[in-house]
C-alpha positions in Angstrom: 52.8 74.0 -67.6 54.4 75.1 -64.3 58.0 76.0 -64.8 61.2 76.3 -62.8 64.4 77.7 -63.2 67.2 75.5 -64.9 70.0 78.1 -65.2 69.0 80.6 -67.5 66.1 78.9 -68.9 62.6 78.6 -67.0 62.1 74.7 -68.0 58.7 72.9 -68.0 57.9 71.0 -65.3 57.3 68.0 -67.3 60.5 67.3 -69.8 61.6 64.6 -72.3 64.0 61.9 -71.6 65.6 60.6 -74.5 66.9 57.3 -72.8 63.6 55.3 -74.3 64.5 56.9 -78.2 67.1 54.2 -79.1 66.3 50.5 -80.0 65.7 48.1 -76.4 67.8 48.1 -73.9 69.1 51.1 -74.6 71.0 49.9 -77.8 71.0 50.3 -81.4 68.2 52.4 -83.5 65.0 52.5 -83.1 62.1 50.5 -83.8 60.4 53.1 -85.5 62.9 56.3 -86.7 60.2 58.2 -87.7 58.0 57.9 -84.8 60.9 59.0 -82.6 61.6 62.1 -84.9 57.2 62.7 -84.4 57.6 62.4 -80.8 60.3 64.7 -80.1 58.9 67.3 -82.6 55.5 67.5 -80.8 57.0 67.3 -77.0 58.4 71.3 -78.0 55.6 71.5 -79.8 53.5 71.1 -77.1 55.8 73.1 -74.3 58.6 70.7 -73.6 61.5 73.1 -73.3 63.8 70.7 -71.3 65.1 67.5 -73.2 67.8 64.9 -71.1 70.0 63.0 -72.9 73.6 61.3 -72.9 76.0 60.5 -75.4 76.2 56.9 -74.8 72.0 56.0 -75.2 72.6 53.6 -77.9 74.8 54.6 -78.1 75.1 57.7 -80.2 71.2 57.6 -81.0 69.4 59.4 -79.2 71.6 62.8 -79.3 71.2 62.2 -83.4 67.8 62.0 -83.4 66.9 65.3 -81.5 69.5 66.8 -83.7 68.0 65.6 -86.9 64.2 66.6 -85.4 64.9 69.7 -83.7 67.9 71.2 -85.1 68.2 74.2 -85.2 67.3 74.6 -81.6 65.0 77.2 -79.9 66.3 80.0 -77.6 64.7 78.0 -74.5 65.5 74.4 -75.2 67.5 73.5 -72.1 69.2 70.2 -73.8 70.6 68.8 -70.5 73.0 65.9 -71.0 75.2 63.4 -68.9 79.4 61.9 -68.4 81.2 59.3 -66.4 79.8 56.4 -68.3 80.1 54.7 -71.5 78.7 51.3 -73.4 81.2 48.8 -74.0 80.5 46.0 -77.1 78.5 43.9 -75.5 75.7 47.1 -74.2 76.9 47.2 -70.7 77.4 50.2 -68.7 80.8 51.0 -67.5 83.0 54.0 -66.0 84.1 56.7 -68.2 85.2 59.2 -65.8 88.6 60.2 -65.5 88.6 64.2 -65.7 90.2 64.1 -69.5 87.1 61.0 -70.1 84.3 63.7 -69.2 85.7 66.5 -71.2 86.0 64.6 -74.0 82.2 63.0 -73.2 81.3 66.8 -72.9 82.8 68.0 -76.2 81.1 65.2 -77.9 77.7 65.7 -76.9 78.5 69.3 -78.5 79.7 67.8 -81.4 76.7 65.5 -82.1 74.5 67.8 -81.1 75.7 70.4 -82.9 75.5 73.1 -80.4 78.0 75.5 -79.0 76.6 75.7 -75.3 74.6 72.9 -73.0 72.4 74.1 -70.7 73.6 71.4 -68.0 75.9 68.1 -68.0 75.4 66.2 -65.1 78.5 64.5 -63.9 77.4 60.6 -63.2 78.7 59.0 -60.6 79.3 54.7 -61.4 80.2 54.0 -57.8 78.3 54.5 -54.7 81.5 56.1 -52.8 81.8 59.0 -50.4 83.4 62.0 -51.9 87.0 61.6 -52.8 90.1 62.9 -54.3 88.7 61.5 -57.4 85.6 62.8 -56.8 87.5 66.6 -56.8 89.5 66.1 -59.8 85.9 65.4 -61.8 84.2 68.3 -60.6 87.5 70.3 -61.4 87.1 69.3 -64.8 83.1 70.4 -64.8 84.1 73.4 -63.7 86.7 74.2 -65.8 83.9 73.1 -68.8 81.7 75.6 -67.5 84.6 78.2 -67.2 84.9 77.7 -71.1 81.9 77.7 -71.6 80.9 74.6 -73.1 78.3 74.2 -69.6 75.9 76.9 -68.2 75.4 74.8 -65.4 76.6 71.8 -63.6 74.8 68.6 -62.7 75.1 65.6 -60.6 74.0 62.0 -60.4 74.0 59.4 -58.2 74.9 61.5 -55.3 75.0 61.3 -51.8 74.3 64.3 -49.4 78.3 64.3 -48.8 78.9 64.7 -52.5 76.5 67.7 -52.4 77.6 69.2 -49.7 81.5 69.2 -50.9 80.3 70.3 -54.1 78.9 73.3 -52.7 81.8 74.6 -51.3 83.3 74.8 -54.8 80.4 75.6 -57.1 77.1 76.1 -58.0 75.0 73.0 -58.9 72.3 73.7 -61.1 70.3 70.5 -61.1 71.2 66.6 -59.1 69.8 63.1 -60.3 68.8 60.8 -58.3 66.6 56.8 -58.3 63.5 58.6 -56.3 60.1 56.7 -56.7 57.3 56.3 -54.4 58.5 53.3 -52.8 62.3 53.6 -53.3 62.8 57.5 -51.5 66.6 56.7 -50.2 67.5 60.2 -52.3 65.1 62.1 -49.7 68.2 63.9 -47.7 69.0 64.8 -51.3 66.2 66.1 -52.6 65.7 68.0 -49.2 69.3 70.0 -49.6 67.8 71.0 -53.1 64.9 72.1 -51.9 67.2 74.1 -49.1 69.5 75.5 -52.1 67.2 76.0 -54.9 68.6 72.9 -57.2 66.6 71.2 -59.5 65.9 67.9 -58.6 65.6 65.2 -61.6 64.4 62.0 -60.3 65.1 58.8 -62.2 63.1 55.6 -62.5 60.1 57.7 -61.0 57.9 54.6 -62.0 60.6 52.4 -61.0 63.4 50.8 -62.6 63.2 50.4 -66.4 64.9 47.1 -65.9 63.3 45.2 -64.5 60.9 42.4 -65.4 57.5 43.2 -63.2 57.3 46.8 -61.9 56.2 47.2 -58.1 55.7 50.6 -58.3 52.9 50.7 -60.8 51.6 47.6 -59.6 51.4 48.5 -56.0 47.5 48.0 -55.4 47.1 51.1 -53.9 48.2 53.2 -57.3 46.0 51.1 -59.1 43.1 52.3 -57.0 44.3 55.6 -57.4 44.3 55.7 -60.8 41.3 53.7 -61.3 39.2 56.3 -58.9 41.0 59.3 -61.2 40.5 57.9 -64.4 44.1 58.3 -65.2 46.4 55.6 -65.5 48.8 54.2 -62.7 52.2 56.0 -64.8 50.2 59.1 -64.8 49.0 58.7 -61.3 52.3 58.0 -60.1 53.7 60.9 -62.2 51.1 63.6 -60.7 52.5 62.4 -57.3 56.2 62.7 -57.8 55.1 66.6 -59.0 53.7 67.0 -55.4 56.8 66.2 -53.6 58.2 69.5 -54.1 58.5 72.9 -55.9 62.1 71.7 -57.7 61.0 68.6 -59.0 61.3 68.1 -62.7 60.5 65.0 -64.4 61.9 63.3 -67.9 59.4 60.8 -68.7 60.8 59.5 -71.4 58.7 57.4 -74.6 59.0 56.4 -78.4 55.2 56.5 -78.7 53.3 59.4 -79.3 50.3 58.6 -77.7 51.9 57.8 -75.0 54.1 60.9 -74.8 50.4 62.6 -74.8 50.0 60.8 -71.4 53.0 62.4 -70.3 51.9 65.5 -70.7 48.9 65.8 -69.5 50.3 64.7 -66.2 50.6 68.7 -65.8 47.0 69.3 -65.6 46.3 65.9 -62.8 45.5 67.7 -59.5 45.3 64.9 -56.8 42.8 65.6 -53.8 44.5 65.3 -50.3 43.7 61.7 -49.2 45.6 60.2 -52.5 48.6 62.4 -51.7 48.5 61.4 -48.2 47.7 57.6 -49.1 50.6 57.1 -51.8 52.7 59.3 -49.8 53.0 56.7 -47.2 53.5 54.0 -48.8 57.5 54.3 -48.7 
């Protein structure tokens, strides 16, 4: 698999995302434990060295099941987590990101993950706001993690240029998290400072939103000609794309199915000829 630098780890191209581990919608175990221990066992074992996770999939789940699957960890496992957000009783998503919130949301995902050191925690932002004072006070706190060393790197989510930028000026950022798909591409600006600064850049819901009930993305008829001309199928199509967009992209997929986690990996080896790149590349 290509690779690119995540801090000081050189991280597959093609990752893990645990989000899909727990049971649906995010909550409660899963539908098959052992599966989900197979799946994450033969993702390193097949060249993932970059998992993404968070404290609150399930919650709690999916940070116990790469512990009790991989544990102890290899030298270059990037585990790459998330703060800012918790599940309250009834599954929702909610803010959890007042600077003493994400430290503590830090030193758990040590704690359940039994590791000393994560290799990035990207700091989530709720709230679609310019940067703020409140804004400042959280990335105080991630920097202060890193200065302890419970970070090698730090991440953001849900980010505006703006936040970037400001960010900058106080930091390094190793990696930023952003919705990018091929027709939703709002996080271009974004993506385009990473490329400028070197920054990994970890799209989310490249297929399109997990949520939702009929998915335009891999039903737009022009990626199901794609794939049908490839012989590949339209998540794997789309997949191969988002790699195209640029050096610094690194993609989660994320699955509880081993066969399907095989079709996530051999999105590495899809080379797309010039008129599909140029054809789903316009369709934003």
């Amino acid at each position: 698999m290509e690779r690119f630098p995540l801090g000081p780890f050189e991280v597959s191209r093609v990752g893990f995302g645990a989000m899909q581990l727990p049971g649906p919608g995010v909550k409660g175990p899963p539908r098959d434990r052992e599966q989900a221990l197979a799946v994450l066992r033969r993702a390193v074992e097949a060249g993932v060295n970059h998992i993404d996770t968070a404290q609150y999939y399930g919650p709690d789940v999916s940070n116990e099941l790469i512990r009790e699957a991989l544990h102890p960890y290899g030298k270059d496992l990037a585990l790459v987590s998330k703060v800012g957000a918790r599940r309250d009783e009834q599954g929702g998503w909610i803010p959890w990101d007042a600077p003493a919130e994400l430290r503590q949301g830090i030193e758990d995902n040590l704690r359940s993950l039994q590791i000393d050191q994560l290799a990035a925690v990207n700091l989530r932002l709720m709230e679609g706001s310019d940067p703020d004072e409140k804004f400042d006070d959280q990335l105080t706190a991630m920097i202060q993690a890193k200065k302890d060393g419970l970070i090698a790197g730090i991440g953001l989510s849900t980010i505006s240029v703006a936040h970037l930028e400001r960010a900058l000026q106080r930091t390094d950022v190793l990696c930023v998290q952003n919705p990018y798909n091929l027709l939703e591409r709002d996080s271009q600006p974004v993506l385009d400072l990473c490329v400028d600064y070197g920054i990994a850049f970890v799209p989310y819901f490249p297929l399109g939103s997990a949520f939702r009930a009929k998915n335009p993305v891999l039903n737009h008829p022009a990626v199901l000609a794609a794939a049908e001309r490839l012989g590949r199928t339209p998540a794997q199509t789309v997949l191969a794309w988002t790699l195209t967009v640029a050096p610094n992209v690194l993609l989660i997929p994320g699955t509880s199915s081993l066969a399907h986690l095989e079709e996530n990996l051999a999105v590495a080896d899809i080379e797309l000829d010039a008129e599909t790149k140029a054809t789903l590349g316009g369709l934003a």
